[in-house]
N, C-alpha and C positions, 0 to 999 in steps of 0.2 A: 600201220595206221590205215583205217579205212578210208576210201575214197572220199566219201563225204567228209567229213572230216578234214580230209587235206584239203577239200574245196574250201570250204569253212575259212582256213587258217590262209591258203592265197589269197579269197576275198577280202580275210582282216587285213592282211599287208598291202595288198592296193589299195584300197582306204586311210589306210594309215597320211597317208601324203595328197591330198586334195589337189587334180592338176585344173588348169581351162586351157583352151587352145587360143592361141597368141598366133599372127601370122607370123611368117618367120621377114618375108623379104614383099615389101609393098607389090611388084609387079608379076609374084609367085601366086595362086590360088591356094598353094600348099600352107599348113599351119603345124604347129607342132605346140607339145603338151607341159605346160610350164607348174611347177608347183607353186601354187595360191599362199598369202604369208602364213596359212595357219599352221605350212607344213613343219614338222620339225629336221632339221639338217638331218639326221641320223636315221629319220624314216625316207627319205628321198629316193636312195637307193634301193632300197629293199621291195617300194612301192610300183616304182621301176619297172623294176623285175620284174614284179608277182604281174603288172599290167602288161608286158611282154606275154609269158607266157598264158594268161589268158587271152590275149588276142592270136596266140599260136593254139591253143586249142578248140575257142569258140571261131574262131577264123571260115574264110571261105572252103578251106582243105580239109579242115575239121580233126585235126591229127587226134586218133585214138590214145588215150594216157593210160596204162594199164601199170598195176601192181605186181614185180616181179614175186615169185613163188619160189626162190631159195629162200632155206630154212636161217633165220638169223639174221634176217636182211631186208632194208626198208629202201627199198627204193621203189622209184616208178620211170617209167620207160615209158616212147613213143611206139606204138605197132608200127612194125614197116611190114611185116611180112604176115599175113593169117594166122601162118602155123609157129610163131616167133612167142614167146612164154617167159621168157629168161630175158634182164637186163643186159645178159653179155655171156657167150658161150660158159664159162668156166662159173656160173648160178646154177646151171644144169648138174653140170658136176658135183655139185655141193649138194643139191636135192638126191640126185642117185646114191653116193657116200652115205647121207643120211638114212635114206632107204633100205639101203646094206646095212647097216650098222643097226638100226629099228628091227633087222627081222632075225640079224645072228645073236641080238641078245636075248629077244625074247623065244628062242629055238631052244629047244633041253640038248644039254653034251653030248 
């Protein structure tokens, strides 16, 4: 799935559950995020989430989301490292495999 895309469908699921900020304790300045009545029970969590992870990505550290490049595989990964491509060593593996296998078959006997 392209990035945008995936943006799209996290944006729909935090929406999904409309929250406001409620203080949590009178003498705290702190507040936390309550779902509004229009939420429905079964969007709550999922809205959650997708607002987690957007506050981990739009965030102060701004953590890069990239789309892993093994062939057959939909995931997305955080960058930690520059030169990091693959959701997890053995994605690599699966790209190279496929790579071998893309250039022995189309090789003549």
């Amino acid at each position: 799935m392209p990035v945008p895309e995936a943006l799209d469908r996290l944006n729909a699921a935090a929406a999904a559950a409309p929250t406001v900020p409620r203080p949590d304790r009178p003498d705290e300045p702190l507040a936390s995020h309550h779902p509004t009545g229009a939420a429905q029970c079964e969007d709550t969590l999922p809205a959650a989430l997708a607002r987690a992870v957007i506050g981990a990505l739009a965030g102060p550290d701004g953590a890069p989301l990239r789309a892993c490049h093994a062939p057959r595989l939909v995931r997305y990964f955080i960058k930690e490292h520059p030169r990091q491509e693959w959701w997890m060593p053995s994605c690599g593996i699966r790209a190279r495999v496929a790579r071998h296998r893309e250039r022995h078959r189309s090789s003549p006997p």
